[in-house]
C-alpha positions, 0 to 999 in steps of 0.5 A: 498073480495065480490063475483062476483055476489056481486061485480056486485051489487055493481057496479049497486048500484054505477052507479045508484047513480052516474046517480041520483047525476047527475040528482040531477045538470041537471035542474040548469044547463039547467037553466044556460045556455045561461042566462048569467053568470060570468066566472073566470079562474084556470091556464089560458084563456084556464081554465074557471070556472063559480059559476055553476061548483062549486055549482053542484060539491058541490051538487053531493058531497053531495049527493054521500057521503049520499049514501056512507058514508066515500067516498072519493071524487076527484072533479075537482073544489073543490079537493081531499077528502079523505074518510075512505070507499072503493069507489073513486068518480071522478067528473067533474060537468061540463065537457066543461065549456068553451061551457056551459060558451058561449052556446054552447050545447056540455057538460056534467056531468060526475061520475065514482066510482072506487073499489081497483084501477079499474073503476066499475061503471059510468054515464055521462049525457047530460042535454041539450040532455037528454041523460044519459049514464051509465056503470056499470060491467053489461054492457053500458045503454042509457036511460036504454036501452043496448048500444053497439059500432059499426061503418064504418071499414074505417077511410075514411068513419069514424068521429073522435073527439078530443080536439087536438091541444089545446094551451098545445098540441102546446106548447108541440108537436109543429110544427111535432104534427101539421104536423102529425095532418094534415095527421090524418085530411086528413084520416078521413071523418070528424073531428070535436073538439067539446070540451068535452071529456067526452062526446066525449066518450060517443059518441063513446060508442053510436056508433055515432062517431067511434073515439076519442083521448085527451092529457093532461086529468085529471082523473075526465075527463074520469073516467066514460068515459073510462068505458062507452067506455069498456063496450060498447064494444069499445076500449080504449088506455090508455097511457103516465102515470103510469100503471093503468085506470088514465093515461093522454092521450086517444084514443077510437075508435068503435070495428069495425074501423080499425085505422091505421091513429089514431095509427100513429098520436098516435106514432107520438106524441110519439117520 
């Protein structure tokens, strides 16, 4: 086992590989957006994909495993593949392909590294906004500089992002889910679903929204975003999966809110 010290390292070797594979796909995907381009589906309407994800996803591969030999890979487009070494990556080249798709310029790239089943290091970076954060076991950056969470204490004052309600969750909450959403709606001074949650995480890492919540995420979604949060000194729920950081259903909010609204949508949702 490495040392504290060690391990630190590490974690700051990780994540500054992470930002560099992110970087590596930032310039082709500003040169994508809004230029036009085809749109495939995974499992439904709801699921686009374009030639993009793909390309940057097979690019940051590359470059991930170059600088960690043996690592495996968990990609939102190309799979699992499974390395002999001790890092996990977790990759989402394009988290929000459904606004990169029709430009709206609300996505991101997202790299987490995990170590013996814990997240240590991560990078999320928006190319449109030139915004690169990164967490490793040191703490939270924005552009290199130091990050810390803070916020209104009031869900009143507050701003909430969310994905809810996707076409999965009315299928899957129905008529009370939406009922109960109305009264998270009504407790926040604003709410807003702008698509990636990601990137969402990362804002409230920043400090720029106070909360946060998502269902039905996958792993490479929130990997360095869950960190990011943590990091940053913001809290974040993990719930409705296994014990562990990769778990289905989120809820981040800043240090200083108090979210009692967002913890009865939470038990709500739950019952």
């Amino acid at each position: 086992m490495p040392s504290d010290a060690e391990l630190i390292t590490l974690s700051q070797d990780l994540a500054a590989t992470a930002a560099e594979a992110a970087r590596l796909v930032a310039d082709d995907l500003r040169a994508a957006f809004r230029a036009g381009m085809d749109v495939e589906f995974k499992r439904d309407k709801h699921d686009p994909v374009t030639v993009h994800d793909r390309r940057a996803e097979e690019a940051i591969s590359e470059l991930l495993t170059k600088r960690f030999p043996d690592s495996t890979i968990v990609g939102e487009e190309d799979g699992e593949h499974e390395g002999q070494g001790e890092v996990t990556w977790y990759v989402d080249p394009i988290d929000g392909t459904a606004n990169f798709a029709r430009g709206l310029a609300f996505f991101c790239t997202s790299i987490g590294a995990v170590l013996d089943g814990k997240i240590v290091a991560g990078a999320i970076l928006d190319p449109m906004a030139g915004n690169l954060f990164t967490a490793d076991l040191s703490g939270a950056w924005l552009n290199a500089n130091p990050l810390r969470s803070s916020g209104p204490r009031e869900e009143a004052e507050a701003t909430i992002l969310t994905g809810y309600p996707s076409a999965r969750d009315v299928a899957n909450h129905g008529a009370e889910g939406l009922a109960s959403f109305g009264e998270l709606v009504t407790a926040y001074g604003t709410l807003r679903r702008p698509g990636s949650a990601a990137l969402s995480l990362a804002h409230v890492a920043a400090g720029w929204v106070d909360a946060t919540v998502g269902f039905s995420i996958n792993a490479w979604d929130i990997c360095a975003g869950e960190f990011l949060v943590q990091q940053a000194g913001a809290t974040y729920l993990a719930f409705g999966g296994e014990p562990g950081w990769n778990q289905p259903n989120y809820a981040a909010y800043s240090p200083d809110l108090d979210p009692k609204a967002l913890k009865n949508f939470l038990a709500d949702l739950q019952q």
